[in-house]
KEKE-3310 file (N, C-alpha, C; in steps of 0.2 Angstrom, whole numbers, plus 5000, padded with zeros to 4 digits):
npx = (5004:5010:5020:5010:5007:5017:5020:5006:5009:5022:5017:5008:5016:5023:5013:5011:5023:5022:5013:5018:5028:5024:5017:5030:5035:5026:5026:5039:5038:5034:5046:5058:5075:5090:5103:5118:5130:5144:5145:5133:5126:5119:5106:5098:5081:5075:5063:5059:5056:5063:5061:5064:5060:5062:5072:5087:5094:5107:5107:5118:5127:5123:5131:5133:5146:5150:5141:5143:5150:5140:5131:5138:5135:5122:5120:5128:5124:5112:5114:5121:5109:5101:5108:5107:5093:5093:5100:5093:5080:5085:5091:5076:5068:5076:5074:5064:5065:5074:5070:5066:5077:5079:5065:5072:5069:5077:5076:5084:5090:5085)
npy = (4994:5006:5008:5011:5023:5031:5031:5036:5049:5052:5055:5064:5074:5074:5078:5092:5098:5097:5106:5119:5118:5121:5134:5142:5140:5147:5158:5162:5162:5175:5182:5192:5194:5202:5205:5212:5215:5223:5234:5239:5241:5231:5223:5209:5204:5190:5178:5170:5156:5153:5161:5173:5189:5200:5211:5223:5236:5245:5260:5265:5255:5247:5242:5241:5235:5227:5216:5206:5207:5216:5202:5194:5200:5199:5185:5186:5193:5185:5172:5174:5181:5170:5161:5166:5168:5153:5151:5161:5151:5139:5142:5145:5133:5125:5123:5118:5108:5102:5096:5082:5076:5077:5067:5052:5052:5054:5060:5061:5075:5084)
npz = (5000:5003:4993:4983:4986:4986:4972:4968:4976:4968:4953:4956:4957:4944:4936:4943:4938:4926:4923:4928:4917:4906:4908:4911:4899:4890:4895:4892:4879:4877:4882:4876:4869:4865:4854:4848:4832:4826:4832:4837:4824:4818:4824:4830:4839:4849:4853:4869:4864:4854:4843:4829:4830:4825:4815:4815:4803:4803:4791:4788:4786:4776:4764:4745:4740:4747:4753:4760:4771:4780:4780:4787:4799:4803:4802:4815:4824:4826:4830:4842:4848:4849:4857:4866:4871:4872:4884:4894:4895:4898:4910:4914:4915:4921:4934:4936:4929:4939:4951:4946:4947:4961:4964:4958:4946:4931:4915:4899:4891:4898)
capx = (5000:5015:5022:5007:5004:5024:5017:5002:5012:5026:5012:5006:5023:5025:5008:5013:5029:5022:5008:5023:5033:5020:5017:5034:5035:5020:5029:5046:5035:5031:5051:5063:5081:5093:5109:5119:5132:5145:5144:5125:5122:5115:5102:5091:5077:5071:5057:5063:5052:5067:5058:5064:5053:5065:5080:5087:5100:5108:5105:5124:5132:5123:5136:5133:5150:5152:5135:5145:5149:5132:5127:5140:5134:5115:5121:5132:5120:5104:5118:5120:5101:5098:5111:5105:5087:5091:5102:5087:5076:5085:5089:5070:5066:5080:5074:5058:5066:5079:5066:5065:5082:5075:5060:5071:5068:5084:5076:5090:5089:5080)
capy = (5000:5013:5009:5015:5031:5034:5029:5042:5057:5053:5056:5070:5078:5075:5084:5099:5100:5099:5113:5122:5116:5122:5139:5146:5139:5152:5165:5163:5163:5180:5186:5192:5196:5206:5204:5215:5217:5226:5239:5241:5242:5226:5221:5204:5201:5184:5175:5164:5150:5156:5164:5179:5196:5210:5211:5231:5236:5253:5260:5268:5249:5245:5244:5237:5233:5223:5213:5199:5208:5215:5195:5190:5203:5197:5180:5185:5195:5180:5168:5179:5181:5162:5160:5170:5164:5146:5151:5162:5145:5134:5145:5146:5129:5118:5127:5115:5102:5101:5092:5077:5070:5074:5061:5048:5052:5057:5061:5064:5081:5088)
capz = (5000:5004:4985:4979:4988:4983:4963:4967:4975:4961:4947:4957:4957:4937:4935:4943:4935:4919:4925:4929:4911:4901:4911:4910:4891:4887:4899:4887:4871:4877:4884:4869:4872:4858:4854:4841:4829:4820:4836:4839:4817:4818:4832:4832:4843:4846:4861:4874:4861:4848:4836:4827:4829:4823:4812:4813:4800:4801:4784:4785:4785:4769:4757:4739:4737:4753:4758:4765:4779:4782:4780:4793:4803:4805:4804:4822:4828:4825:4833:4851:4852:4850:4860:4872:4872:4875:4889:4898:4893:4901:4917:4918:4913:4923:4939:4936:4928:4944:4954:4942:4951:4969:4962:4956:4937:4927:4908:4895:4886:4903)
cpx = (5004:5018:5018:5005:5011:5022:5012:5005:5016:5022:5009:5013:5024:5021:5009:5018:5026:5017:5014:5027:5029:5019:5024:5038:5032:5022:5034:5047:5037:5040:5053:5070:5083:5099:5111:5126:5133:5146:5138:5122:5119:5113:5095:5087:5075:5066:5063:5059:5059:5065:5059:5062:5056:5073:5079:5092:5098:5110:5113:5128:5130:5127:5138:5137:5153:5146:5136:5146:5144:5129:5130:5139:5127:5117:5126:5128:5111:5107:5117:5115:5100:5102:5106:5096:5087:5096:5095:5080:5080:5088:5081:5067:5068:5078:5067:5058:5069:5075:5065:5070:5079:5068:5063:5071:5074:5081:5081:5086:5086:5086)
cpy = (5006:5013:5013:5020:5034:5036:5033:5048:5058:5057:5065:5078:5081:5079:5091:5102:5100:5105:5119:5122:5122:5131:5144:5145:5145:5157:5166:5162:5172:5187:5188:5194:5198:5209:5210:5215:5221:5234:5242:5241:5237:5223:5218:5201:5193:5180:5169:5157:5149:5158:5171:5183:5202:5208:5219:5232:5244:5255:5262:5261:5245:5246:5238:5233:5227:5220:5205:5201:5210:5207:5193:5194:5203:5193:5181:5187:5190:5175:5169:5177:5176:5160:5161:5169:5157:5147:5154:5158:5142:5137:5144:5138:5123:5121:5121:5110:5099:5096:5085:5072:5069:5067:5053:5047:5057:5055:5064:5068:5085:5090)
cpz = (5000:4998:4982:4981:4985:4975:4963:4970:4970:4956:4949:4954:4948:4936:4938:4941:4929:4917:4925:4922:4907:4903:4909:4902:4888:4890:4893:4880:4871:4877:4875:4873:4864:4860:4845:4839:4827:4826:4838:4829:4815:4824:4828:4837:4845:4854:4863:4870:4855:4840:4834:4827:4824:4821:4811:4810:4801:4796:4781:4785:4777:4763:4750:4737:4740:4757:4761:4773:4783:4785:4788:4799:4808:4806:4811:4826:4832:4828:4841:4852:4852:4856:4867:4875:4875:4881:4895:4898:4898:4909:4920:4919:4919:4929:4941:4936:4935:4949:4952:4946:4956:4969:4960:4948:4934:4918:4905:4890:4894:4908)
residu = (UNK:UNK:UNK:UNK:UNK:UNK:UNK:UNK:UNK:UNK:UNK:UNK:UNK:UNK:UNK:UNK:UNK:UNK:UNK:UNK:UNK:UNK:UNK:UNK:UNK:UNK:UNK:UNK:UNK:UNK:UNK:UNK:UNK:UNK:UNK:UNK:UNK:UNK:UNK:UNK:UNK:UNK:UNK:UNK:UNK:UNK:UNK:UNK:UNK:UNK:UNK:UNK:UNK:UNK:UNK:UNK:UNK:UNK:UNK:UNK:UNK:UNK:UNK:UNK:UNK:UNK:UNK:UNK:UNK:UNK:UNK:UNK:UNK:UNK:UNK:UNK:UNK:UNK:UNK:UNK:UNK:UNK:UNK:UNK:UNK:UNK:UNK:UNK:UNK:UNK:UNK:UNK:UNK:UNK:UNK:UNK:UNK:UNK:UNK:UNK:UNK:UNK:UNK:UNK:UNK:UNK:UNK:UNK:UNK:UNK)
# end
């Protein structure tokens, strides 16, 4: 009889945490962070989900003769902000997951 109450507060435990998973996924849809490039003339936004919102170029880096650099400028600057998404992801995330060891449960990737 003490196994299964252990097997039902377990379950209880998952269920909250996944109330909790779900909750601060829909909060870090909502976050954005922004990283730039080149010295501020390239700034991209992206959501804690990592979805792009906002690519800003400064009209004075546009140069005809050189859009590779420009290029390697958005792609460093889209780099960072993902970066820096899945780091404020997984700060907010692993603070949820962290309880899964105290239960006994070690998921890989979590």
């Amino acid at each position: 009889m003490a196994k299964r109450q252990n097997v039902n507060k377990m379950m209880q435990q998952v269920q909250k945490m996944q109330q909790e998973m779900q909750q601060a996924q829909d909060e870090l849809a909502k976050e954005t962070v922004t990283a730039s490039a080149g010295g501020g003339a390239v700034k991209v936004t992206v959501t804690g989900g990592l979805e792009v919102v906002s690519v800003e170029i400064d009209p004075e880096v546009v140069d005809p003769d050189d859009v590779e650099m420009l290029q390697d400028m958005v792609l460093a600057a889209t780099n960072e902000a993902v970066n820096s998404s899945q780091e404020m992801a997984s700060k907010r995330l692993g603070g949820i997951t962290g309880g899964l060891g105290d239960m006994g449960l070690n998921l890989p990737g979590m």
